[in-house]
Residue, then its C-alpha position, 0 to 999 in steps of 0.5 A: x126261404x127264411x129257414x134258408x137263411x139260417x134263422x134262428x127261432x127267435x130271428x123268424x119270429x122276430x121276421x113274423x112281427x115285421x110281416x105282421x105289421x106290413x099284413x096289418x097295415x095292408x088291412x087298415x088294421x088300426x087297433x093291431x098297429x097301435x097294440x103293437x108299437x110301444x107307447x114311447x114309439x118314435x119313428x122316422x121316415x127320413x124324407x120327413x123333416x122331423x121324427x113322428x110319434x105313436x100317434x101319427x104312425x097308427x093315423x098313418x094306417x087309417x082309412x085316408x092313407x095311400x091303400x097297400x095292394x101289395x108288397x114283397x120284403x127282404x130281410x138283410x139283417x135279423x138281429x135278437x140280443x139277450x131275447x129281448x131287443x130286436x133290429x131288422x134290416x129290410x129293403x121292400x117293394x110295394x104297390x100303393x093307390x092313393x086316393x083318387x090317383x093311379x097305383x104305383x110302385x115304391x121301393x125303400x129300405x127300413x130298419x126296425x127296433x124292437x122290444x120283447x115284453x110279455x112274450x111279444x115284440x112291440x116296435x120302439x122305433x123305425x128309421x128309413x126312407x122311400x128311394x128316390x124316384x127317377x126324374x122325367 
Protein backbone atom coordinates (compact mmCIF):
# COMPACT_ATOMS: atom_id res chain seq x y z
CA UNK A 1 0.00 0.00 0.00
CA UNK A 2 2.98 2.27 0.83
CA UNK A 3 4.54 1.45 -2.59
CA UNK A 4 0.90 2.57 -3.65
CA UNK A 5 1.48 6.12 -2.65
CA UNK A 6 4.48 6.79 -4.58
CA UNK A 7 6.85 6.64 -1.77
CA UNK A 8 9.85 7.33 -2.11
CA UNK A 9 12.82 5.23 -0.76
CA UNK A 10 13.87 7.56 1.66
CA UNK A 11 10.03 8.34 2.51
CA UNK A 12 9.28 4.45 3.31
CA UNK A 13 12.21 4.11 5.10
CA UNK A 14 11.35 7.04 7.09
CA UNK A 15 7.55 5.25 7.52
CA UNK A 16 9.55 2.19 8.69
CA UNK A 17 10.91 4.07 11.73
CA UNK A 18 7.33 5.61 12.77
CA UNK A 19 6.45 1.68 12.79
CA UNK A 20 9.14 0.72 14.33
CA UNK A 21 8.66 2.77 17.11
CA UNK A 22 4.68 1.92 17.47
CA UNK A 23 6.00 -2.16 17.40
CA UNK A 24 8.62 -1.16 19.97
CA UNK A 25 6.20 0.67 21.92
CA UNK A 26 3.54 -2.33 21.74
CA UNK A 27 6.51 -4.52 23.26
CA UNK A 28 7.50 -2.22 26.27
CA UNK A 29 10.80 -2.28 24.22
CA UNK A 30 12.33 0.54 26.64
CA UNK A 31 15.94 0.43 25.41
CA UNK A 32 14.96 0.53 21.49
CA UNK A 33 12.81 3.88 22.14
CA UNK A 34 15.23 5.39 24.20
CA UNK A 35 18.01 4.60 21.35
CA UNK A 36 15.75 6.01 19.03
CA UNK A 37 14.87 9.56 20.31
CA UNK A 38 17.38 12.07 19.98
CA UNK A 39 19.10 12.93 23.42
CA UNK A 40 17.48 16.65 22.91
CA UNK A 41 14.09 15.19 22.52
CA UNK A 42 10.87 16.96 23.16
CA UNK A 43 7.71 16.28 22.60
CA UNK A 44 4.31 17.32 23.16
CA UNK A 45 1.13 15.53 23.71
CA UNK A 46 -1.01 18.52 23.31
CA UNK A 47 -3.74 17.37 25.95
CA UNK A 48 -0.86 17.95 28.13
CA UNK A 49 -0.08 21.33 29.75
CA UNK A 50 3.36 21.52 28.90
CA UNK A 51 5.76 19.58 26.46
CA UNK A 52 7.78 16.38 27.80
CA UNK A 53 11.34 15.38 27.69
CA UNK A 54 13.31 12.01 26.59
CA UNK A 55 12.78 11.04 29.73
CA UNK A 56 9.14 10.89 30.20
CA UNK A 57 8.76 9.67 26.62
CA UNK A 58 10.90 6.48 27.27
CA UNK A 59 8.84 6.26 31.19
CA UNK A 60 5.80 6.53 29.04
CA UNK A 61 6.60 2.89 27.42
CA UNK A 62 7.50 1.28 30.72
CA UNK A 63 6.03 -1.64 32.18
CA UNK A 64 3.30 0.59 34.19
CA UNK A 65 1.84 2.48 31.17
CA UNK A 66 -1.54 1.66 29.34
CA UNK A 67 -0.56 -1.96 27.12
CA UNK A 68 -0.82 -1.23 23.26
CA UNK A 69 -2.71 -4.47 22.01
CA UNK A 70 -3.27 -3.00 18.54
CA UNK A 71 -2.90 -0.29 16.13
CA UNK A 72 -3.39 0.73 12.45
CA UNK A 73 -1.51 3.99 10.85
CA UNK A 74 -2.12 6.14 8.23
CA UNK A 75 0.18 8.32 6.69
CA UNK A 76 -0.72 11.62 5.36
CA UNK A 77 2.15 13.09 4.99
CA UNK A 78 6.07 11.69 4.56
CA UNK A 79 8.34 14.51 3.86
CA UNK A 80 12.72 14.01 3.53
CA UNK A 81 14.38 17.39 2.90
CA UNK A 82 18.05 17.19 1.79
CA UNK A 83 18.41 13.23 3.24
CA UNK A 84 18.58 14.40 6.39
CA UNK A 85 15.32 15.74 8.23
CA UNK A 86 12.29 14.20 8.20
CA UNK A 87 8.36 15.11 9.01
CA UNK A 88 5.43 12.55 9.35
CA UNK A 89 1.70 13.25 9.35
CA UNK A 90 -0.30 10.46 10.70
CA UNK A 91 -3.74 9.99 11.93
CA UNK A 92 -3.70 6.13 13.92
CA UNK A 93 -6.17 4.13 15.69
CA UNK A 94 -5.21 1.96 18.56
CA UNK A 95 -6.49 -0.68 21.18
CA UNK A 96 -4.97 0.08 24.89
CA UNK A 97 -5.65 -1.73 28.26
CA UNK A 98 -4.87 0.26 31.33
CA UNK A 99 -4.03 -1.29 34.03
CA UNK A 100 -6.69 -2.74 36.04
CA UNK A 101 -9.54 -1.44 33.52
CA UNK A 102 -11.31 -2.58 30.18
CA UNK A 103 -9.58 -2.24 26.76
CA UNK A 104 -10.56 0.82 24.63
CA UNK A 105 -10.01 2.15 21.57
CA UNK A 106 -8.49 5.62 20.67
CA UNK A 107 -7.89 7.48 17.76
CA UNK A 108 -5.43 10.77 17.56
CA UNK A 109 -3.41 12.53 14.71
CA UNK A 110 0.61 12.76 15.21
CA UNK A 111 3.40 14.55 13.66
CA UNK A 112 6.77 13.39 14.06
CA UNK A 113 10.36 15.10 13.20
CA UNK A 114 13.18 13.39 12.53
CA UNK A 115 17.05 13.51 12.34
CA UNK A 116 19.24 11.24 10.08
CA UNK A 117 22.64 10.95 11.83
CA UNK A 118 24.92 7.78 11.12
CA UNK A 119 22.56 6.41 8.55
CA UNK A 120 19.43 6.41 11.07
CA UNK A 121 16.56 8.21 11.98
CA UNK A 122 16.41 9.47 15.39
CA UNK A 123 12.94 11.45 16.65
CA UNK A 124 13.70 15.09 17.65
CA UNK A 125 10.06 15.99 18.40
CA UNK A 126 6.25 14.87 18.18
CA UNK A 127 3.49 16.93 18.50
CA UNK A 128 -0.43 15.92 18.62
CA UNK A 129 -3.39 14.93 20.43
CA UNK A 130 -5.51 11.85 21.24
CA UNK A 131 -9.27 12.94 19.67
CA UNK A 132 -11.51 13.76 21.74
CA UNK A 133 -14.01 11.20 23.15
CA UNK A 134 -17.71 11.55 22.59
CA UNK A 135 -19.54 12.71 25.98
CA UNK A 136 -22.31 10.38 27.59
Amino acid sequence: MILALGFTAEQLELWQRVNELWAWSAQKDVERIRDALHPQYMGWDMSAPLPHDRDAAVHSATAGSPRLTGYDLEPLSVRVYEGSVGVVHYRYQATVEPQGRTAMQVTGRWTEIYTKQANRWLMVAVSGRPDPTPGP
